[in-house]
C-alpha positions, 0 to 999 in steps of 0.5 A, a space after each residue: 819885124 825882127 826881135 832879136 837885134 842882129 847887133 847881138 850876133 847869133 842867139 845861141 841855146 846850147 848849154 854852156 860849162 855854167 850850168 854845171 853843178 850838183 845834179 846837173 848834166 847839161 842837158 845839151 840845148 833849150 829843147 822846147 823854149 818859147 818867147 811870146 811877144 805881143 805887138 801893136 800896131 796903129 794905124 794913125 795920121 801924122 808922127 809920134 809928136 802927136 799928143 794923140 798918138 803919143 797918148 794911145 801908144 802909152 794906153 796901149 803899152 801901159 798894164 790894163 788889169 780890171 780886178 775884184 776890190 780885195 775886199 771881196 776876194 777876202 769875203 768869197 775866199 777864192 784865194 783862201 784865207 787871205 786878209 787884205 791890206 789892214 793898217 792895224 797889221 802894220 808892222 806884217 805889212 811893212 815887212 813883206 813890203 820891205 821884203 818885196 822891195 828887196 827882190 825889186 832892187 836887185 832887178 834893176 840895180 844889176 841889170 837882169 834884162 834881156 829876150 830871154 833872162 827878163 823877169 827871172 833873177 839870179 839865186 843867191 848873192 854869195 862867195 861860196 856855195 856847194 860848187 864854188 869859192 869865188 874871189 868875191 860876193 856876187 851873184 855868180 850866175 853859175 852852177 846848181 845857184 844861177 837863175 832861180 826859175 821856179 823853185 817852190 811855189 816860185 818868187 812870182 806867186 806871192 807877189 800876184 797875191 800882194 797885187 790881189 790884196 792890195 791893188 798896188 801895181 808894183 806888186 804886179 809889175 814884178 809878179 807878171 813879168 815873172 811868170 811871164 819868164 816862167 810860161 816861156 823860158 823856163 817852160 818845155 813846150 815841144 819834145 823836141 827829141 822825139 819829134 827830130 829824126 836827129 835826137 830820136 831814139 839816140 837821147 832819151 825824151 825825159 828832158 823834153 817833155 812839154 809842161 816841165 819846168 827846170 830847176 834853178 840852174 847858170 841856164 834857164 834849161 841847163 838842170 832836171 826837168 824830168 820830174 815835177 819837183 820843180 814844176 809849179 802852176 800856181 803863179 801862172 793861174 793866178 796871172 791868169 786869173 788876173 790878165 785872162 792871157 790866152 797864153 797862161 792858158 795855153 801853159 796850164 794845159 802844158 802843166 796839166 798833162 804833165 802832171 797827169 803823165 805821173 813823172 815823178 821819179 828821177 831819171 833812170 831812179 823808178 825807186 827814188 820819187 821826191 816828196 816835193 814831187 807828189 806835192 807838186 803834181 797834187 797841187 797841180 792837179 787841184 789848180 787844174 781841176 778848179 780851172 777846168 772841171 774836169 774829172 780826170 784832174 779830180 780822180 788824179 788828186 784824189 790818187 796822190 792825196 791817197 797816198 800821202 795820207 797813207 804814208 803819213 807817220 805817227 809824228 806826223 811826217 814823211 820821208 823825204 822820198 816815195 820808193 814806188 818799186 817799194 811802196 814805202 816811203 824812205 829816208 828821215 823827214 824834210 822840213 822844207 817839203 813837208 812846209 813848203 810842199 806837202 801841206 798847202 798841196 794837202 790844204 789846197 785838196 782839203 779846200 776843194 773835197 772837204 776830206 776828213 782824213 785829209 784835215 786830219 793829215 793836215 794837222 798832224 804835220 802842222 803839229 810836227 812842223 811847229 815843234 820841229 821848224 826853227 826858221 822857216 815860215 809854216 802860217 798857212 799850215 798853222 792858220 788852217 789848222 786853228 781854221 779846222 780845230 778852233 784850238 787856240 794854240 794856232 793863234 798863238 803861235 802865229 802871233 808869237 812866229 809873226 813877231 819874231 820874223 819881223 825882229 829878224 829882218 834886216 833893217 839896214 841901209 845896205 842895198 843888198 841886205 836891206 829888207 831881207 830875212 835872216 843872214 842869207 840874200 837869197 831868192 827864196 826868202 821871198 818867194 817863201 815868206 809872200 806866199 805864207 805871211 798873208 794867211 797868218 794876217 787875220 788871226 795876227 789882226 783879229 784873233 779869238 774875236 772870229 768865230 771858227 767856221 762849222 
């Protein structure tokens, strides 16, 4: 069985010129790459022609998903708060949906198919960035704003968690093949450098390390990866969860001693460790802990929640960067890390401890979001936060956010604007606005009519 067509010439994973960018250091090949096929085979009397045959093969090759009614994973919370699909939120429903058919589109309309880019996409359509002025807007496949991988909590996640709560497949569609990308391509899975007598102890390891992910990047492995910032197994457990793929498994154990390991300063910076990377090992941490059980996940959580309530300033903030030669945090707040990062790792603690001082944390930085974010969404934090206090200013800023969201997406006919949020096509805005929007829709819905739970 040969997967690669010899048509298509040599498969070459060494790092190309496009991969440079900001930051970037083309980090030489694809150490560690992986591609995970499954195959049928059926055994079977007569040809394809059959209708029998025919209709086993599509079985087969067809998605097969049994899952809980939305319904009940709203009641028991295993995902949060999440509300399911209510015709009373409409005008919420209808813009994540448009937001999703948005990212869908470009799949298909500019052809990112293929072994190794199927299920990623491009960043951001643009005639200019940091880098680069280009003759024209496209997607530029080029420097630090090239395939998008797993930024934050990936553009995979809030789709998963629309299939949950809706039970539409296109959601899972998307979402699966996604994460499926992720746990193979944008995944390390071997050091090779320490395991080949060619690269040891000539190139340090901090690229090669099994469970990190790269960051958006012209190449799937061209950008940093020695540190957690953009290493994220929420997506992936949740297409466990759904599919039970032994695979998934395999990857969450991946991520998991990565997490573990602590990396998360920057190459040759001991001094220098990205907010959003202790965010991400946090949350990774708690992801494996509720899939496993196991203490040493849990003791790590209780580490790195330590030390951001610790480093929590009185307005409610932290640097942008952890100094641990230091042990100080440095640098002014950064509103994306604290919104994106620090507050659902912290939520997510505080769901599995019931932590005191962590829902305290928590509030204190949805408070300082709140007065400081002008764009981005925060309605996981603001929903939590009415959730632990009962204070009605939560619900009406969720309400009041809610609506001018929705009046800011793009509601024309053009293909590559139609259905995105602000003025920027990026890959982001999905990512970002499917994961948050569904945990404002129950107090958007339902409001002071819920009792707040002791």
């Amino acid at each position: 069985v040969f997967l690669w067509p010899y048509e298509a010439g040599a498969l070459d994973l060494k790092t190309t010129q496009v991969a440079l960018g900001p930051d970037s250091v083309a980090r030489g090949s694809a150490f560690g790459l992986a591609k995970t096929h499954e195959i049928y085979v059926y055994f079977h009397q007569g040809n394809y022609a059959d209708p029998i045959v025919k209709e086993t093969m599509s079985f087969l090759l067809a998605d097969r998903i049994v899952m809980a009614h939305p319904e009940w994973l709203y009641s028991t919370r295993v995902l949060g708060r999440i509300y399911p699909y209510d015709r009373r939120m409409d005008p919420g429903e209808n813009f994540m949906d448009m937001l999703f058919d948005w990212g869908d589109r470009q799949v298909s309309n500019y052809r990112w198919y293929g072994m190794i880019n199927y299920g990623d996409t491009l960043s951001w359509y643009r005639n200019s960035d940091e880098d680069n002025s280009y003759d024209s807007a496209d997607w530029h496949p080029i420097g630090r704003w090239g395939w998008f991988n797993c930024e934050a909590v990936g553009a995979h996640t809030g789709p998963l968690m629309q299939f949950l709560r809706t039970g539409n497949i296109k959601y899972f569609r998307f979402g699966g093949a996604l994460a499926r990308h992720i746990m193979d391509i944008d995944t390390c899975h071997y050091n090779t450098v320490a395991n080949d007598r060619r690269l040891k102890n000539v190139i340090p390891d901090d690229y090669s390390r099994p469970g990190s992910m790269h960051r958006h990047n012209g190449n799937h492995w061209g950008d940093r990866n020695e540190e957690a910032s953009h290493t994220n197994n929420l997506g992936i457990a949740l297409y466990y969860y759904i599919t039970g793929d032994e695979r998934a498994r395999d990857v969450l154990d991946e991520t998991g001693e990565f997490f573990l390991s602590g990396r998360i300063t920057y190459f040759r910076h001991p001094d220098i460790a990205p907010q959003r990377s202790i965010a991400n090992v946090l949350w990774g941490d708690v992801v494996m802990y509720e899939l496993t059980g196991d203490e040493k996940y849990k003791s790590a959580a209780d580490k790195w929640a330590g030390l951001l309530y610790m480093g929590q300033k009185q307005n409610g903030a932290w640097g942008e960067d952890y100094n641990p030669v230091k042990k100080r945090w440095e640098k002014e707040p950064h509103m994306m890390y604290i919104e994106s990062y620090a507050l659902p790792a912290l939520i997510a603690y505080h769901q599995m401890t019931g932590n005191k001082a962590i829902a305290e944390t928590i509030v204190k930085a949805t408070d300082f979001v709140i007065k400081n974010e002008e764009y981005s969404p925060y309605f996981d934090a603001a929903a939590y936060s009415y959730w632990l206090t009962g204070d009605q200013k939560y619900v009406k800023n969720i309400r009041e956010r809610l609506d001018f969201t929705i009046n800011h997406q793009n509601r024309s006919e053009d293909p590559i604007m139609k259905g995105m949020i602000y003025q920027k096509a990026y890959y982001a805005r999905m990512e970002e606005f499917l994961y948050k929007v569904p945990f404002a829709l129950e107090l958007a819905v339902e409001g002071d009519t819920i009792p707040r739970p002791q």
